[in-house]
C-alpha positions as CSV (number, residue, x, y, z in Angstrom):
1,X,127.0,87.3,96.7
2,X,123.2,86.2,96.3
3,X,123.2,84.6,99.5
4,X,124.5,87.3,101.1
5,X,121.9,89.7,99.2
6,X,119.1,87.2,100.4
7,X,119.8,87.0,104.0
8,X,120.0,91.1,104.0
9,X,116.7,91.1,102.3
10,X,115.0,88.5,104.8
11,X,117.0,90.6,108.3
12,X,115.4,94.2,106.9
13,X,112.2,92.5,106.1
14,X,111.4,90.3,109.5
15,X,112.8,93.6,111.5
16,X,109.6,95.9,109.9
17,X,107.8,92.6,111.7
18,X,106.4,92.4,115.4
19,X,105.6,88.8,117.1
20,X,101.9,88.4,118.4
21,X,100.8,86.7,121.3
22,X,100.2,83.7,119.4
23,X,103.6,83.2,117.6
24,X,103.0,84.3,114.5
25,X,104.6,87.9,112.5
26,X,102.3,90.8,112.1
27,X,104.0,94.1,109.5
28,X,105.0,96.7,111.9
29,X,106.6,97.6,114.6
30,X,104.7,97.3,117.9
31,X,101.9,100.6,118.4
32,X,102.6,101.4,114.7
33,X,100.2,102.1,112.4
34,X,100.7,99.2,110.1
35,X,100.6,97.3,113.4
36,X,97.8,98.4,114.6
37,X,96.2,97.4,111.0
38,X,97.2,93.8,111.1
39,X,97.5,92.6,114.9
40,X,94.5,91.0,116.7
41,X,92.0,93.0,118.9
42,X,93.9,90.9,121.7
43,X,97.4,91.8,120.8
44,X,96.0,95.6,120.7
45,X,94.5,95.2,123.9
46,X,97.5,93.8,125.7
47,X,100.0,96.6,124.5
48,X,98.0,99.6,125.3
49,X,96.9,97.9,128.9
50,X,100.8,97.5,129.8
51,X,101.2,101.1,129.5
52,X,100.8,104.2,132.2
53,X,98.0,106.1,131.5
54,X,100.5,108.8,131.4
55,X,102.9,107.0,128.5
56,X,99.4,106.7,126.6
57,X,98.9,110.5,126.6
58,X,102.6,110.6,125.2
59,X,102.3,108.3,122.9
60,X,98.7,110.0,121.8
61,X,100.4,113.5,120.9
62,X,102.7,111.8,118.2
63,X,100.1,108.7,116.8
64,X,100.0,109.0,113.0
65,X,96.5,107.1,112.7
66,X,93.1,107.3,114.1
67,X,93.3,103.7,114.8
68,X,96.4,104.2,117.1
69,X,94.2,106.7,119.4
70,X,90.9,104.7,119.1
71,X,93.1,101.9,120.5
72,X,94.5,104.3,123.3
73,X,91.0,105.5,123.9
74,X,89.8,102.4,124.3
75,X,92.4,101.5,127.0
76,X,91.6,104.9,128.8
77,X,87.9,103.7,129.0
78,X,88.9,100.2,130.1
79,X,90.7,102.0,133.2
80,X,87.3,103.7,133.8
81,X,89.4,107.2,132.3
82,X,88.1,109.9,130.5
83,X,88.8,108.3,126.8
84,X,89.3,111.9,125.8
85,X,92.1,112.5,128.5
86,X,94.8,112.7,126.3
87,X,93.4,114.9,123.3
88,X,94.8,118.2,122.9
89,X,93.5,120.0,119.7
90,X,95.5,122.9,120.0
91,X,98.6,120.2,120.3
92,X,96.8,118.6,116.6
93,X,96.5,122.1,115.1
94,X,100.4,122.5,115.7
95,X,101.0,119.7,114.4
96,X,99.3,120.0,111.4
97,X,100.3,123.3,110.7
98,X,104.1,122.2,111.1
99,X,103.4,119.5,108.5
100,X,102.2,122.2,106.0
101,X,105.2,124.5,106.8
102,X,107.4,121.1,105.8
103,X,105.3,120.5,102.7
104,X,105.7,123.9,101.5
105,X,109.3,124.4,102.7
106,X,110.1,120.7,100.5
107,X,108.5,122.7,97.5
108,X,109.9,125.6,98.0
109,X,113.5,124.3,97.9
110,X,112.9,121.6,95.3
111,X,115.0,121.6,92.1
112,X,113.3,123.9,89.4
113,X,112.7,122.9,86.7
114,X,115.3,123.9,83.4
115,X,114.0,124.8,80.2
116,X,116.2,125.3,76.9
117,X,115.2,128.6,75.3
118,X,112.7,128.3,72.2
119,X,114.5,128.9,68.9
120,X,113.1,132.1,66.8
């Protein structure tokens, strides 16, 4: 039983991994955020360069973190691209205002709280 527990453990642990270019495991899945925390400038460069400029804007309307886009902008700029092609505030604003709605829809519908009554 604990082998099998240990070998589940290190499958759903190496699968949150990504190889580099080198070899060796970085956390995150590739163009992640964690990813884009703990791979090498060279391993950044060589993902967003084997895109489309036009996967990049896709990939820029749903990116989490500012280093995803910087990385993206970056690769626009290396393509002699506006590195603001992609940004759309109106396209942040909505999604922004959709994560609120979430946030206070989750609170909203969240167990309450039940209180005994106070003895007199």
């Amino acid at each position: 039983m604990n082998k099998i527990l240990i070998a589940l453990v290190l499958i759903f642990g190496i699968s949150g991994c990504s190889s580099t270019s080198d070899g060796s495991f970085v956390l995150g899945a590739k163009g992640s955020g964690a990813w884009h925390t703990f791979a090498s400038e060279k391993d950044i460069k060589e993902y967003w360069d084997g895109h489309e400029t036009y996967e990049i804007c896709m990939k820029w309307a749903r990116a989490e973190f500012g280093s995803q886009r910087r990385a993206m902008a970056a690769a626009l700029k290396r393509r002699d691209e506006n590195p603001m092609l992609c940004y759309n505030p109106e396209a942040d604003a909505l999604r922004d205002l959709r994560k609120s709605v979430e946030k206070i829809e989750k609170q909203r519908n969240a167990p309450k709280p039940k209180y005994l009554p106070m003895p007199n």
